[in-house]
LOZA-330714 format. One line per 10 residues: number of its first residue (from 0); their letters; for each residue x, y, z of C-alpha. Coordinates in steps of 0.5 Angstrom, whole numbers. Layout:
N
NUM) A) X/Y/Z ~ ...;
//
This chain:
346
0) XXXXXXXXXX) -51/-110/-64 ~ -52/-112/-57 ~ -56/-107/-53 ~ -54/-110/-46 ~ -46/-109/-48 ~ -47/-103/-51 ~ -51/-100/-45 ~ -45/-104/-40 ~ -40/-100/-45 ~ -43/-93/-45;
10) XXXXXXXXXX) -44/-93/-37 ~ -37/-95/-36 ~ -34/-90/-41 ~ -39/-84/-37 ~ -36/-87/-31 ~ -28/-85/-33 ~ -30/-79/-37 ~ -29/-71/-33 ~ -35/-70/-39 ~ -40/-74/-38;
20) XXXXXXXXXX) -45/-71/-42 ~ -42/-72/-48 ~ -43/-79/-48 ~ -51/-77/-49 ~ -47/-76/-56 ~ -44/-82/-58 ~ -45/-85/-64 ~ -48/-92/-62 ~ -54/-88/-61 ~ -55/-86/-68;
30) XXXXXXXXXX) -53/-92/-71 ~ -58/-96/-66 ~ -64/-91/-68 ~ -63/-92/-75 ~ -64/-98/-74 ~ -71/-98/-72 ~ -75/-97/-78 ~ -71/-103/-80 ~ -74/-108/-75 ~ -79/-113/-77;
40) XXXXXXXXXX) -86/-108/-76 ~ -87/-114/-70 ~ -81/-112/-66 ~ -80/-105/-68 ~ -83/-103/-62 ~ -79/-107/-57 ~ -73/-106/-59 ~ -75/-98/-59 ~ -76/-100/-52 ~ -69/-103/-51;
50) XXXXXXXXXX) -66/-97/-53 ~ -70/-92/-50 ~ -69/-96/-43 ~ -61/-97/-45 ~ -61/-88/-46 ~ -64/-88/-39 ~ -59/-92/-36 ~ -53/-87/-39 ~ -58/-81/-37 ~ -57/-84/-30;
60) XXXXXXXXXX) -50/-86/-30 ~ -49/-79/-33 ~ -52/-76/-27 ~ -50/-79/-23 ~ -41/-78/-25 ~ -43/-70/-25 ~ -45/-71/-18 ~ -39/-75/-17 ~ -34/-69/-19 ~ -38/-64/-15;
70) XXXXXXXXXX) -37/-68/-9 ~ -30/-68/-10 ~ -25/-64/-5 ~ -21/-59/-9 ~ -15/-55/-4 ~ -17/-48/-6 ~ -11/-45/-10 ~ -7/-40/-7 ~ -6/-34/-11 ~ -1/-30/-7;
80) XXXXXXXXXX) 4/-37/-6 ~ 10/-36/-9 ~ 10/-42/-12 ~ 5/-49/-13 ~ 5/-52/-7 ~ 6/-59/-12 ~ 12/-57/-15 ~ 19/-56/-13 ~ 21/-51/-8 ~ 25/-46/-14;
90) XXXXXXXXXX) 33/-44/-12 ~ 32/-38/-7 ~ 37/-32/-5 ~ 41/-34/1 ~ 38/-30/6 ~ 46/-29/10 ~ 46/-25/3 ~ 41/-20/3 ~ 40/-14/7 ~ 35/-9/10;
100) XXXXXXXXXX) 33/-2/5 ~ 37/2/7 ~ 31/7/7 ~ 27/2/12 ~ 34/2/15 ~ 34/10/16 ~ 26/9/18 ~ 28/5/24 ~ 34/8/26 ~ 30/16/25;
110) XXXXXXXXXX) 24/13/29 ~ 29/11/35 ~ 32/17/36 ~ 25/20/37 ~ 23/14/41 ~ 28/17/47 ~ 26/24/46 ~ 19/21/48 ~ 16/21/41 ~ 10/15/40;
120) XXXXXXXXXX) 11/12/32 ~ 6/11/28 ~ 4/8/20 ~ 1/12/15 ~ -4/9/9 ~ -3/9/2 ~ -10/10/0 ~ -14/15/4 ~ -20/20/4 ~ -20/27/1;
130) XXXXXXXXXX) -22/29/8 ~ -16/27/12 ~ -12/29/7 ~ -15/36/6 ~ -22/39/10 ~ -18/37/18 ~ -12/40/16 ~ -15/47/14 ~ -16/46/6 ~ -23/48/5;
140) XXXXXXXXXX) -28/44/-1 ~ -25/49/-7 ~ -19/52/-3 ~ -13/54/-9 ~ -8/49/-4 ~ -10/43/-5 ~ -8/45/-12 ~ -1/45/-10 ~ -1/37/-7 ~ -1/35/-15;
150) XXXXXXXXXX) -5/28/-11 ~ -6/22/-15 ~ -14/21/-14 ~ -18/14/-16 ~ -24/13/-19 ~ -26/10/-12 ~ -31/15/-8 ~ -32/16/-2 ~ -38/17/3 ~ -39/23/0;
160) XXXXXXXXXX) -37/21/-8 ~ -30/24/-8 ~ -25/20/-10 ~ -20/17/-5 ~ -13/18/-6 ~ -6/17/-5 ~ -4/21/1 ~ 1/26/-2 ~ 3/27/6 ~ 4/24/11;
170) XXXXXXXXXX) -1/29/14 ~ -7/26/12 ~ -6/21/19 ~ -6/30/23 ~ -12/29/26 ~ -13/22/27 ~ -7/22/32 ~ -10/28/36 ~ -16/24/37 ~ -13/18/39;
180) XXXXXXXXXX) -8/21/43 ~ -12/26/46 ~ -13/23/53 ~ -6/25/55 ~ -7/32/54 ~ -13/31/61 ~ -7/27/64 ~ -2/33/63 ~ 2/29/58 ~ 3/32/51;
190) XXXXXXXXXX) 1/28/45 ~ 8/27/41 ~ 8/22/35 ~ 13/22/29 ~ 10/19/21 ~ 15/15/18 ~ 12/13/11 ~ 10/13/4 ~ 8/19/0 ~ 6/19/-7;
200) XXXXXXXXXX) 5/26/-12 ~ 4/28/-19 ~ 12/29/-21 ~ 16/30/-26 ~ 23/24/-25 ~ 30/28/-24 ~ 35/26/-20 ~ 32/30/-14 ~ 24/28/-15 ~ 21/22/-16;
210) XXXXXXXXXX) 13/20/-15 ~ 14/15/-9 ~ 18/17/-3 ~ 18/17/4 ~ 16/23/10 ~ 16/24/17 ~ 11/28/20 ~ 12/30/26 ~ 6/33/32 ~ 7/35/39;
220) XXXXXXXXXX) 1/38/43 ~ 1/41/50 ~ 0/47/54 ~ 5/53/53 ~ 8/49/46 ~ 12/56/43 ~ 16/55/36 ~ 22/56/40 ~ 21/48/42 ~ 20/46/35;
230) XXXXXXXXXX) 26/49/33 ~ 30/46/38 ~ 26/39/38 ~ 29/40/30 ~ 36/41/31 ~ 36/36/37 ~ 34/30/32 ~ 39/33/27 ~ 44/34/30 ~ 43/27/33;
240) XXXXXXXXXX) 42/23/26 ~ 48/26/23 ~ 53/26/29 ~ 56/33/29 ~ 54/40/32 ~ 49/44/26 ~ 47/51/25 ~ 40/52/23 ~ 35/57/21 ~ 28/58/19;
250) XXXXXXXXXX) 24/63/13 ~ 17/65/14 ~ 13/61/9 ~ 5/59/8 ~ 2/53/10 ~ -6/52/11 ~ -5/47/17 ~ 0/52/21 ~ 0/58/23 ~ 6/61/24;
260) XXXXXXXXXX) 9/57/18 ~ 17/56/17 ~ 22/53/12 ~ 26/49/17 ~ 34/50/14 ~ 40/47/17 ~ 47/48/15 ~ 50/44/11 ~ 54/38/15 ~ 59/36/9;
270) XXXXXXXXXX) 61/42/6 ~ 59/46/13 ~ 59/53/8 ~ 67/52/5 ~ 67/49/0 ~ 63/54/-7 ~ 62/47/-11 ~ 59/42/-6 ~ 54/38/-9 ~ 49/37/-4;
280) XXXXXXXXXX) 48/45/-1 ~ 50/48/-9 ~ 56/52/-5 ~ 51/56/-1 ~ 52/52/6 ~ 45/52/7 ~ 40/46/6 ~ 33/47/6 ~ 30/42/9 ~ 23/41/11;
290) XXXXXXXXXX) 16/46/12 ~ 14/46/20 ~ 10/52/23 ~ 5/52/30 ~ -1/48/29 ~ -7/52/27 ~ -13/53/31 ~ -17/50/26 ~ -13/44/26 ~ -14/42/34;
300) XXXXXXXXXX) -21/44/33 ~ -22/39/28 ~ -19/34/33 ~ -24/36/39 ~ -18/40/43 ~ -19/47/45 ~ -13/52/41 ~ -15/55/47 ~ -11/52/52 ~ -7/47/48;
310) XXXXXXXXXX) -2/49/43 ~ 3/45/40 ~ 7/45/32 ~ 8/40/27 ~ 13/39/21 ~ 14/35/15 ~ 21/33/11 ~ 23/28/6 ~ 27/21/9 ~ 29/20/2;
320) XXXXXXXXXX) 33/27/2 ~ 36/26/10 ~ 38/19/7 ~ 42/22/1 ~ 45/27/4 ~ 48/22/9 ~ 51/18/5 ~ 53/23/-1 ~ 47/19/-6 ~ 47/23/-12;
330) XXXXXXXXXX) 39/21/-15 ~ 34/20/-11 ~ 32/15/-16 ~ 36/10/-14 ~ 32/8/-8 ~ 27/5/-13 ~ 32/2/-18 ~ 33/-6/-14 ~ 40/-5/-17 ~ 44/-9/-14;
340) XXXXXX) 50/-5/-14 ~ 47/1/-10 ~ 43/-4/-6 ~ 49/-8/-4 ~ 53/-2/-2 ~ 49/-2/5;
//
């Protein structure tokens, strides 16, 4: 066997290979060791010689292909792409085809109508901590309310070793919007902000619950705020969304973050209370619709604003119910579905 050969052979096989270091592994190298001890006594050691030389000039040749492929510039790999960017493009939808949610439709139109009433819009977050959610909103460590919120908790902890959670309310953004927009208060303005967002609770699923939906949560601050404004704010936005004159109402009720509190109640724009069998108020000609009350003092304190000198109220209310009482939607579920035949509807 030709060691000269060999030697030029294996460097080539290490210089296409992505493995060079099985190469170390190849055969020829027990075959040239074996045949060692069957030199004549005079040239056994410079044969030994020869293969060890031709070992170390694989070695080399190995080393250097492993610094070859680490060297080699690889375009990082974009998990969030549709599609590998060497690959065809696959058949998409026509987009003259689709159309918006009609739930993301309904927020845009509900945050417009309060954009003319002077209302600022702002997001919520889907994961939050249990300070916002609770403590700023007048839910002490321990208080039994919180028990009602059924909130999704995550094995993530905050600063303090609580576990964040998925807001249950779009309440949780109360007090960083009386922070942010406190300055309006010095110059004689009010803070007025509406929440459309989504929400997530501990339901069990039935034609009128799901454990995903949308709220808005509305806020608004100033000097000589009284419910009579609230009222009047509600019924004004209502009576605006739907397109027609309502009838509302309010019921003492209990909520830690306002006080007084109120379920907020409108007369049904369907039936408008003739019709015993109407689906959407049950043939009472009342729906109620959302909880709101006059913000409690404790919940400006926690902001920074003197309840002293500044009142203001607060509500919050499902989207999801608004919208299927607009348009007569039987189940809330349908909104998750991505059934094109409910979709395509709107």
């Amino acid at each position: 066997m030709n060691i000269d050969e060999l030697t030029s052979a294996l460097t080539e096989r290490v210089a296409q290979s992505d493995n060079p270091a099985e190469v170390l592994r190849a055969p020829e190298f027990r075959e040239l060791y074996a045949q060692i001890p069957q030199q004549e006594p005079e040239e056994r050691a410079s044969f030994g010689q020869r293969v060890n030389a031709m070992k170390q000039a694989v070695e080399a040749a190995v080393e250097a292909r492993k610094a070859e492929l680490s060297s080699v510039d690889v375009c990082p790999l974009d998990i969030t792409a549709p599609m590998d960017v060497n690959a065809s493009a696959p058949k998409f939808l026509s987009a003259e085809q689709g159309t918006i949610h009609p739930l993301m439709a309904e927020m845009q139109t509900l945050s417009e109508i309060f954009g003319r009433m002077g209302f600022v819009t702002e997001d919520s977050r889907e994961i939050d901590d249990q300070y916002h959610m609770f403590e700023t909103l007048n839910f002490p460590k321990g208080h039994p309310a919180r028990d009602d919120y059924d909130t999704f908790m995550t094995v993530e902890t905050d600063a303090d070793g609580d576990p964040l959670i998925a807001p249950a309310h779009t309440s949780t953004m109360q007090n960083r919007i009386l922070k942010k927009y406190r300055e309006n208060l010095e110059r004689g303005e009010a803070i007025a902000a509406v929440v459309p967002d989504r929400v997530f609770r501990n339901e069990d699923l039935d034609a009128r619950h799901e454990h995903t939906f949308y709220q808005f949560e509305g806020i608004y601050v100033a000097k000589g705020v009284h419910a009579g404004m609230l009222i009047a704010t509600l019924q004004k936005f209502l009576e605006e969304y739907y397109g027609k004159k309502l009838d509302v109402r309010v019921n003492p009720f209990y909520f830690p973050f306002t006080e007084p509190s109120f379920e907020f109640s409108l007369s049904c724009p369907f039936c408008e209370g003739t019709d015993k069998d109407c689906k959407v108020c049950g043939g009472e000609g009342w729906i109620e619709l959302l909880g709101c009350g006059m913000i409690h003092p404790n919940v400006l304190k926690a902001a920074d604003i003197d309840p002293n000198i500044y009142t203001g109220f607060a509500w919050g209310g499902g989207i999801d119910r608004l919208v299927m009482m607009k348009y007569g939607i039987e189940d809330v579920r349908h909104f998750q579905s991505a059934k094109l035949d409910f979709l395509e509807q709107f």
